[in-house]
TORMARTOR-848156 format. One record per residue: residue number from 0; residue in three letters; x, y, z of N, C-alpha, C in turn. Coordinates in pm, whole numbers, plus 50000, padded with zeros to 5 digits. Each point is the difference from the previous one (the first is absolute). Layout:
N
k,r,nu,nv,nw,cau,cav,caw,cu,cv,cw
NUM,ALA,X,Y,Z,X,Y,Z,X,Y,Z
...
END
This chain:
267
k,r,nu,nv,nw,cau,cav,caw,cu,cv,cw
0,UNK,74987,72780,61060,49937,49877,50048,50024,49887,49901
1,UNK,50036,49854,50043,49999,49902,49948,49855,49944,49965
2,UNK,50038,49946,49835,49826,49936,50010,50023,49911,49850
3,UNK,49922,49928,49998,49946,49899,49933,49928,50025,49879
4,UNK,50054,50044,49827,49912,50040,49891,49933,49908,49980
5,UNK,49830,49982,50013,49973,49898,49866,49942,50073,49889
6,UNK,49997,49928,49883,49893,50053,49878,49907,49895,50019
7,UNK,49864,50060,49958,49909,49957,49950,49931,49922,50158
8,UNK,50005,50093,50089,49982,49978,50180,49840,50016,50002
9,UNK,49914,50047,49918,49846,49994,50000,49928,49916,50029
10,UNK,50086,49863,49922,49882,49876,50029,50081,49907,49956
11,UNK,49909,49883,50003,50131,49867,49981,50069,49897,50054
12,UNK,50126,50029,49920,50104,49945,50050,50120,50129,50124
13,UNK,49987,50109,49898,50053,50109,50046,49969,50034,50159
14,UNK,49844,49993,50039,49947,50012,50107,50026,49910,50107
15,UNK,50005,49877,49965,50021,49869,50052,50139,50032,50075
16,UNK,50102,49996,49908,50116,50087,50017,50037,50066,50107
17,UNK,49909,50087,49995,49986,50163,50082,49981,49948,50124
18,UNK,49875,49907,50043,49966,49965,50118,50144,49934,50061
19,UNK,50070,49883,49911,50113,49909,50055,50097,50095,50055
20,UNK,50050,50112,49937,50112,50115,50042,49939,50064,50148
21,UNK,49858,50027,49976,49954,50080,50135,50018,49958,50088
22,UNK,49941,49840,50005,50045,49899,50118,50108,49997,50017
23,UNK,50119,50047,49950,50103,50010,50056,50081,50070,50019
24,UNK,49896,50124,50066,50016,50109,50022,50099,50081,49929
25,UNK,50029,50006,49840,50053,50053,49879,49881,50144,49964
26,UNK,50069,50152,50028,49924,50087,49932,49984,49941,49826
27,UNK,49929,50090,49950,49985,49975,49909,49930,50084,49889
28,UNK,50047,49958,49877,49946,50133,49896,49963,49962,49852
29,UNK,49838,50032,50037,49929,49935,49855,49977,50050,49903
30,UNK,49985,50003,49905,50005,50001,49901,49881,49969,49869
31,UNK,49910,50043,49982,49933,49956,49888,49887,50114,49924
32,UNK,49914,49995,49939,49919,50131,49925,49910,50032,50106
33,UNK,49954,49905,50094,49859,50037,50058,50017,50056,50133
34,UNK,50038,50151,50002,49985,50015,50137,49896,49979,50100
35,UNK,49905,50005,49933,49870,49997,50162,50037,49811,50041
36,UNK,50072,49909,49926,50020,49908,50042,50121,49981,50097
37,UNK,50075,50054,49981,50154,50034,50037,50031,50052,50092
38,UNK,49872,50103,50045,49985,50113,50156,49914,49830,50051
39,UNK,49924,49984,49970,49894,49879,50106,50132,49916,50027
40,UNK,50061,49918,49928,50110,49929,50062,50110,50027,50073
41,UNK,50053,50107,49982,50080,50062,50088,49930,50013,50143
42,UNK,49917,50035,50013,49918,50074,50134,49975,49857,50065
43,UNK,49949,49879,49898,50010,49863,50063,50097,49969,50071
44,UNK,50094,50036,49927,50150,49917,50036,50076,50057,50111
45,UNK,49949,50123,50000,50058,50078,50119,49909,49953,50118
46,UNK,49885,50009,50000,49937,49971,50121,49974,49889,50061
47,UNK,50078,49869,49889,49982,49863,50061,50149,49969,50038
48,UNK,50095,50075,49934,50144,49928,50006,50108,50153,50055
49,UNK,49966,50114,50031,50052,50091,50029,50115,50029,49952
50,UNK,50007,49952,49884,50075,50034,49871,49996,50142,49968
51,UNK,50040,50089,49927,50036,50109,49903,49972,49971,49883
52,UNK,49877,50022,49905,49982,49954,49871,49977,50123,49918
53,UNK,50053,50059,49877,50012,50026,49938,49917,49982,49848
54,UNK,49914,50151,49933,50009,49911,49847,50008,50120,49938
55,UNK,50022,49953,49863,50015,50074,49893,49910,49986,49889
56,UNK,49934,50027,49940,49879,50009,49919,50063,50008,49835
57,UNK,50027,49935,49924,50143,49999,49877,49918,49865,49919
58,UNK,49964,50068,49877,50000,49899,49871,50092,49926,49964
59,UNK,50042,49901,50009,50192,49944,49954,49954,49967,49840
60,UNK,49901,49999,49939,49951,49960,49862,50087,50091,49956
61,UNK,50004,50150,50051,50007,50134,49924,50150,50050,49973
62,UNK,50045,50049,49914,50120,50032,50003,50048,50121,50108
63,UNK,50120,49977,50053,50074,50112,50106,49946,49950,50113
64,UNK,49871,49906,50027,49936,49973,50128,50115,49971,50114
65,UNK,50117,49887,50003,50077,49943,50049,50100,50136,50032
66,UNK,50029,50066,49958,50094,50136,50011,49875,50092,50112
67,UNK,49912,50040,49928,49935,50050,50138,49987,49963,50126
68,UNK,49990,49806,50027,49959,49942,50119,50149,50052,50078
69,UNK,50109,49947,49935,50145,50041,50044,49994,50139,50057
70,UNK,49993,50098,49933,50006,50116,50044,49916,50045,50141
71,UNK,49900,49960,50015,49927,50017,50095,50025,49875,50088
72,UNK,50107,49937,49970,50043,49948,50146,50121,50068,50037
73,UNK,50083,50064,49923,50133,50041,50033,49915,50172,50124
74,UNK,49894,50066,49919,49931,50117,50047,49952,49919,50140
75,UNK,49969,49872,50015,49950,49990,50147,50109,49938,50077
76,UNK,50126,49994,49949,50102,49978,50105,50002,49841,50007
77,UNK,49895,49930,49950,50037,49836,50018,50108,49924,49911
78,UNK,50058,49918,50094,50076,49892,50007,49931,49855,49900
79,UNK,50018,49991,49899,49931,49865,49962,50102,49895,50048
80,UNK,49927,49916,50064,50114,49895,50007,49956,49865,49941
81,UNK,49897,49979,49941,49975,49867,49930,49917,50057,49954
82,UNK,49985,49962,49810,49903,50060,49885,49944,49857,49965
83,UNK,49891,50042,49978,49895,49863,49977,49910,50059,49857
84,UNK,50057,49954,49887,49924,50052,49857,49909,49909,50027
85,UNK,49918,49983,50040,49877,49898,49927,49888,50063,49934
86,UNK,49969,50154,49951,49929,49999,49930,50008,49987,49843
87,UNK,49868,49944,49944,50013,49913,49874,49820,50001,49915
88,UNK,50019,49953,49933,49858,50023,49918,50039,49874,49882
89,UNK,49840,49907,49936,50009,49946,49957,49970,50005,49873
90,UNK,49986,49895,49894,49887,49992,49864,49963,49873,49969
91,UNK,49950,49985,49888,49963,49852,49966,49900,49984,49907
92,UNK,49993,49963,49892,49985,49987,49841,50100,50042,49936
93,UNK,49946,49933,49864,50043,50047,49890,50080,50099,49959
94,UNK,50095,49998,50018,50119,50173,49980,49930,50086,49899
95,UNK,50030,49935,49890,49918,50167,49890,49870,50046,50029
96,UNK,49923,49906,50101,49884,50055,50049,50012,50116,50126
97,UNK,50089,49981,50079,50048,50043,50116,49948,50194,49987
98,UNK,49968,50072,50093,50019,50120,49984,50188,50006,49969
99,UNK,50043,50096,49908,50120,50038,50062,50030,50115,50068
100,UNK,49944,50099,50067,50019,50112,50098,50007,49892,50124
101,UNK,49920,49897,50010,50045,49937,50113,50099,49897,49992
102,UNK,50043,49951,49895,50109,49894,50021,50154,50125,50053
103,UNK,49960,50109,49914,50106,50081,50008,50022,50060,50219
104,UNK,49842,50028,50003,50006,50027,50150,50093,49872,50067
105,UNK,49965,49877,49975,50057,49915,50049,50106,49964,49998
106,UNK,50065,50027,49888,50153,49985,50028,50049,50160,50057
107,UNK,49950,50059,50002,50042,50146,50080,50018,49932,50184
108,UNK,49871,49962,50032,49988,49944,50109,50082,49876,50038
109,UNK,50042,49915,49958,50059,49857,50026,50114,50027,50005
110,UNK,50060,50056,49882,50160,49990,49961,50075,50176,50046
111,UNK,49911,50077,49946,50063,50163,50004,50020,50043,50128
112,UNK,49899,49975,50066,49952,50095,50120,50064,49867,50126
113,UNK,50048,49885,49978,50087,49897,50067,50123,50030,49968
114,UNK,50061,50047,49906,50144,50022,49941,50052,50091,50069
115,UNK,49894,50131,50016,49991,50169,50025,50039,49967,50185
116,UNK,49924,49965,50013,50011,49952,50204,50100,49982,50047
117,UNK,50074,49879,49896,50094,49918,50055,50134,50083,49977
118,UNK,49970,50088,49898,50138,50070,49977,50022,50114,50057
119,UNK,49875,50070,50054,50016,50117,50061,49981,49928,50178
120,UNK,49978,49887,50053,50051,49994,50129,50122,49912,50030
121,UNK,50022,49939,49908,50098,49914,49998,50157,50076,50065
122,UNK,50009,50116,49940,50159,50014,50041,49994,50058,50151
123,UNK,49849,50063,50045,50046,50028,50137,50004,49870,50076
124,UNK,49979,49899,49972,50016,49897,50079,50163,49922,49988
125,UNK,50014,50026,49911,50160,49984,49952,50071,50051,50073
126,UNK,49983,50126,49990,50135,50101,50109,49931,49973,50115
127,UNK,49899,49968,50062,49958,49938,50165,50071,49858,50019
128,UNK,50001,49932,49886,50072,49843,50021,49878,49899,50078
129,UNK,49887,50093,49910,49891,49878,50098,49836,50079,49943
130,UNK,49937,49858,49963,49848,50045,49939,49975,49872,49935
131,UNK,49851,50034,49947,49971,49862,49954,49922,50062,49881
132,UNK,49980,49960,49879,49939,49999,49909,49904,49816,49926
133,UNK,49850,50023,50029,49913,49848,49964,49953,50053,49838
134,UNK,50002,49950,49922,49927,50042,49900,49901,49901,49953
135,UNK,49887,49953,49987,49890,49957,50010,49972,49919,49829
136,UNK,50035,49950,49961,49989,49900,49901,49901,49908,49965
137,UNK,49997,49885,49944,49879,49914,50031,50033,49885,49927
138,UNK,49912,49882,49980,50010,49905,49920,50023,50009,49863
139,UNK,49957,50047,49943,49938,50057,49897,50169,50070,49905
140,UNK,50121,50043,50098,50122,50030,49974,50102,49886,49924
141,UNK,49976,49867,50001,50063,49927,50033,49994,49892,49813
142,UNK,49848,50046,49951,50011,49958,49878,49897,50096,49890
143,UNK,50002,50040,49888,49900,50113,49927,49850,49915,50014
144,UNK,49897,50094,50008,49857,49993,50027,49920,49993,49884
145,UNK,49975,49932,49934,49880,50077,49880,49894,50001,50063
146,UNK,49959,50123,50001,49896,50102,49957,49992,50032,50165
147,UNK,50159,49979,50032,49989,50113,50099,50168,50065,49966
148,UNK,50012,50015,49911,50130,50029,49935,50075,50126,50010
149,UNK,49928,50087,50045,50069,50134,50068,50048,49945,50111
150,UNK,49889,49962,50079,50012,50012,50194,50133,49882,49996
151,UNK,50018,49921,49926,50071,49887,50038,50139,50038,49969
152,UNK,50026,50071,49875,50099,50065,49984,50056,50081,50086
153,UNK,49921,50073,50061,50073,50124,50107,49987,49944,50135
154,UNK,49989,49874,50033,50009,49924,50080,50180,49948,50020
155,UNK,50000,49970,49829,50142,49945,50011,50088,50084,49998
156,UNK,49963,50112,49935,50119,50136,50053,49990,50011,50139
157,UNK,49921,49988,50084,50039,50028,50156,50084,49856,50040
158,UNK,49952,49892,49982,50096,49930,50002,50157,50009,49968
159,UNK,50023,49961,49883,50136,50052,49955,50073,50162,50065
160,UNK,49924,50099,49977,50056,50105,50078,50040,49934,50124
161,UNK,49929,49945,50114,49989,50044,50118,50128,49885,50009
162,UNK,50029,49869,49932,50092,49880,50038,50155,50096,49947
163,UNK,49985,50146,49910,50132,50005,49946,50032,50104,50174
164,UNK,49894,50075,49990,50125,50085,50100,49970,49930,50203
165,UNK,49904,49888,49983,50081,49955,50111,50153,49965,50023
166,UNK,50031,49988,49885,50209,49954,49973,49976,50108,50063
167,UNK,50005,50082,49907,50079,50188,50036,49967,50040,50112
168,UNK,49894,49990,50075,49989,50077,50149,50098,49904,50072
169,UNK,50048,49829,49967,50051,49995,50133,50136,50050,50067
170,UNK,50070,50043,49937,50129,50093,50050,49915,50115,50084
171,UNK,49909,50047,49970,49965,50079,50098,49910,50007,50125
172,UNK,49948,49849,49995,49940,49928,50109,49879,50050,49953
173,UNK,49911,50053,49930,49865,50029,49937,49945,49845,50015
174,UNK,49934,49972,50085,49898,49832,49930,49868,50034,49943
175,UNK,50027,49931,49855,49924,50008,49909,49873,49849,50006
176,UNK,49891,50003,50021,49903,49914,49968,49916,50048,49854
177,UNK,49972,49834,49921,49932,49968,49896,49865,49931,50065
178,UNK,49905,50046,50026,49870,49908,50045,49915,50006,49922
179,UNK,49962,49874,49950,49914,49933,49934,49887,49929,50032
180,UNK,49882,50107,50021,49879,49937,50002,49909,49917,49864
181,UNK,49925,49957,50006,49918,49918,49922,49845,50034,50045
182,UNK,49897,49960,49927,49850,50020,49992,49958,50035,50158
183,UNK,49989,50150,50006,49966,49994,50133,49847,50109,50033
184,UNK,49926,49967,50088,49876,50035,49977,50025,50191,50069
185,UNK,49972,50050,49892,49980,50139,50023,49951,50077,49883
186,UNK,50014,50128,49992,49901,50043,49839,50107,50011,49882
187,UNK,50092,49900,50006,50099,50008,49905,49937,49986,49840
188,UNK,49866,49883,50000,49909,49967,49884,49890,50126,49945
189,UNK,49939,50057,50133,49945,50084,49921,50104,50156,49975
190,UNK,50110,49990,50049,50062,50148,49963,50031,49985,49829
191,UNK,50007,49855,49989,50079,49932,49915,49919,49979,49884
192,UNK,49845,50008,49998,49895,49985,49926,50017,49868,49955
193,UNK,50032,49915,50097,49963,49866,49967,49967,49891,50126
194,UNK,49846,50074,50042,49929,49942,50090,49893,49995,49945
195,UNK,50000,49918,49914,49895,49934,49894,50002,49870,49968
196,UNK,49968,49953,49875,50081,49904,49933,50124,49988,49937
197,UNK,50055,50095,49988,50178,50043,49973,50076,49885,50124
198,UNK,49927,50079,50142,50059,49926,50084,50004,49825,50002
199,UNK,49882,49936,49939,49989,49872,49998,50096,49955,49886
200,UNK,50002,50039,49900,50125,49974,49899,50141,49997,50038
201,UNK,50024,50096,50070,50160,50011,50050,49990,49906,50140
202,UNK,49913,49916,50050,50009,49969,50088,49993,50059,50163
203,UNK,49977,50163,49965,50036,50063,50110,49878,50036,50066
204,UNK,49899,49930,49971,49873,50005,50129,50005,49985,50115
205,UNK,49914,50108,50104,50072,49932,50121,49898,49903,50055
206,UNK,49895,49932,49962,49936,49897,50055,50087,49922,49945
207,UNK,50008,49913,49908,50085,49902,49972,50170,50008,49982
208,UNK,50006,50087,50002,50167,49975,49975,50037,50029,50127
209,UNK,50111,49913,50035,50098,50008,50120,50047,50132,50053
210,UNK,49970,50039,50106,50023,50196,50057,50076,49957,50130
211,UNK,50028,50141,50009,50069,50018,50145,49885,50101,50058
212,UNK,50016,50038,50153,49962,50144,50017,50085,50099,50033
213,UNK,50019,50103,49973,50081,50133,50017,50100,49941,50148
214,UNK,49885,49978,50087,50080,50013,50091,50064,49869,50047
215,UNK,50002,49901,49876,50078,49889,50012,50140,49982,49909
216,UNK,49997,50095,49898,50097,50040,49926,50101,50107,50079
217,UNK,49924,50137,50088,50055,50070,50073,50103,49954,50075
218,UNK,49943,49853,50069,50080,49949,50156,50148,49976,49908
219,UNK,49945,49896,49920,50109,49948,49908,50138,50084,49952
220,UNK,49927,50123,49969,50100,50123,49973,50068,50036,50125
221,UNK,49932,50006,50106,50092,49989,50101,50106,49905,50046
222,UNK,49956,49915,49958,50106,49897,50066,50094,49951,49934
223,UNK,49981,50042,49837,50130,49992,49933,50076,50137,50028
224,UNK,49929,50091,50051,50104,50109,50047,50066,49952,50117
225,UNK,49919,49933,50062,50121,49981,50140,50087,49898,49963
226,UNK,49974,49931,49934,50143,49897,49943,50058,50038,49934
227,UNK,50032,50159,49925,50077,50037,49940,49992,49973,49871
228,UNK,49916,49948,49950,49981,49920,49872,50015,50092,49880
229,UNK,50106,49976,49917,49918,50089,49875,49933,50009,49895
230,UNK,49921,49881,49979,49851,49962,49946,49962,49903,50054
231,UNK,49836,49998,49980,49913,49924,50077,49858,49977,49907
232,UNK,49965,49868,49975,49881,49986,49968,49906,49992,50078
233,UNK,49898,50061,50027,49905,49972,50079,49876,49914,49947
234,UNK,50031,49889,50131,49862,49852,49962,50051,49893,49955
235,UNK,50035,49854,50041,50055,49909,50013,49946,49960,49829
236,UNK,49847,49971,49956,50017,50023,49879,50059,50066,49870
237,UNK,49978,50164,50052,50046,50048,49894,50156,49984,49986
238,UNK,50092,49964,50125,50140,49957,49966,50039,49902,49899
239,UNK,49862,49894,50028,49996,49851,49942,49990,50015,49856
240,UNK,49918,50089,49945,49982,50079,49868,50113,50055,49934
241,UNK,50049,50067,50060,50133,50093,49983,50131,49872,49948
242,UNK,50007,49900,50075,50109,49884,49961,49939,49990,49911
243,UNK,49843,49934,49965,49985,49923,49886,49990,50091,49894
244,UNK,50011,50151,50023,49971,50033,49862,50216,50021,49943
245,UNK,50046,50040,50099,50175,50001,49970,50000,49883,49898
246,UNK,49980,49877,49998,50032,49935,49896,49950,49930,49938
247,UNK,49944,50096,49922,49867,50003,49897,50035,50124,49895
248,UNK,50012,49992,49921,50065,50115,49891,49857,50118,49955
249,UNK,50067,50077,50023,49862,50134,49972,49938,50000,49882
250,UNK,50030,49933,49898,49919,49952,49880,49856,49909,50024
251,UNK,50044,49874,50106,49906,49941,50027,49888,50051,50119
252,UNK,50046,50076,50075,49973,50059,50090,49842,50103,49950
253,UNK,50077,50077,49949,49916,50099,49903,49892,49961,49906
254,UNK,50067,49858,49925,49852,49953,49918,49923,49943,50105
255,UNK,50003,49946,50136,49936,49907,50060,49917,50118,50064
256,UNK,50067,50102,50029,49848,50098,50069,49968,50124,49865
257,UNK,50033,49991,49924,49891,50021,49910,49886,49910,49947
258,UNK,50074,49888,50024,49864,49876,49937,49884,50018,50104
259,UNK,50060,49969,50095,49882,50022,50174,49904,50136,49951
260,UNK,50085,50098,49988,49935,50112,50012,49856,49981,49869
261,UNK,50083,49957,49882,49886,50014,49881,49840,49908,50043
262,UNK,50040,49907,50040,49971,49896,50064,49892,49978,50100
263,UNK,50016,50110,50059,49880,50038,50141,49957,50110,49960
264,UNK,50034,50041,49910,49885,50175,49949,49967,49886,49839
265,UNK,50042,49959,49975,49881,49955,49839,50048,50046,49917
266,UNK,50100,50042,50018,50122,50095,49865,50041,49938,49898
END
């Protein structure tokens, strides 16, 4: 059976996602830690959109996770035909303050377990001469974060990864999407332990700071898929951001949201 991977299909953006594919009548196969969440959405999705939904219950934090999800799709006979990495995890403070078992989970999750996907589905889509690979990025890719300096970093490795081997898939007709969301309202702050005042420092509150909703970022992801696009910012602002920060040198960049940050916490 043909179907539709996402990561991180629980809630979200991922979910948001999930619904846009169902509607169009795309089986599909989720992906994330929480099964009792993962059976409820499936059973949704089947009974509103008579879809085929699929999940898999897989830590991607964890090492080998991405090799298991594989395996137990090759054991159920499915066809991936478009991989959607969007699962991801955040931080925010002070680095030497940071746990590191979790900065480490986090780059397991962002960069490892995105690398692991793409390389173990990538070539059957190669010898098919047809598939799609989105890998899920964000604002945050585009210039370094202080004192969100992990997450922003492994932001820009999905970036850069994902712009080198769109070259390389196109001899084999693979279309590769880069989508780039920005501040969007879901539990990205508290997974992130900075749905506090952390969040007001980095700007990333969602009462005051500029948001999307899941399922306004979702559409968006769609519709740079149907234009073929192979990156996409999502939100007429955050594009507007994205120019102005290109030419602006990451020196100034970096002292100007560390000053903010010290600035609104009393630092």
């Amino acid at each position: 059976m043909k179907v539709t991977l996402i990561t991180g299909a629980s809630g979200g953006i991922g979910e948001a996602i999930a619904n846009g594919f169902a509607q169009r009548k795309q089986n599909l196969l989720l992906i994330a830690r929480n099964a009792e969440k993962l059976e409820k959405l499936c059973k949704q999705l089947h009974g509103q959109f008579g879809i085929q939904a699929q999940f898999i219950a897989a830590d991607l934090s964890k090492t080998g996770a991405a090799e298991e999800v594989f395996e137990e799709t090759q054991q159920r006979g499915l066809e991936v035909e478009m991989l959607i990495n969007n699962a991801g995890i955040g931080s925010g403070g002070e680095f030497s303050e940071l746990s590191l078992p979790s900065e480490l989970n986090m780059l397991q999750l962002n960069i490892i377990s995105l690398v692991a996907l793409t390389h173990l589905f990538l070539p059957q889509m190669q010898q098919r001469k047809k598939g799609t690979i989105v890998n899920i990025a964000s604002l945050a890719a585009f210039a370094p974060v202080p004192y969100m300096a992990t997450y922003a970093a492994t932001k820009a490795f999905v970036r850069s990864f994902t712009e080198a081997i769109t070259q390389e898939c196109k001899p084999h007709k693979v279309h590769i999407l880069l989508f780039c969301p920005g501040l969007t309202k879901t539990n990205f702050n508290s997974a992130a332990g900075i749905d506090n005042e952390k969040a007001v420092g980095l700007s990333a509150d969602y009462k005051n700071a500029p948001t999307q909703t899941p399922q306004q970022v979702a559409q968006e992801a769609l519709n740079a898929l149907d234009s073929r696009k192979n990156f996409a910012i999502s939100g007429k602002l955050n594009r507007l951001t994205v120019k102005l920060t290109a030419i602006l040198p990451n020196r100034l960049i970096t002292s100007i949201f560390a000053k903010m940050y010290r600035k609104k916490l009393g630092l």
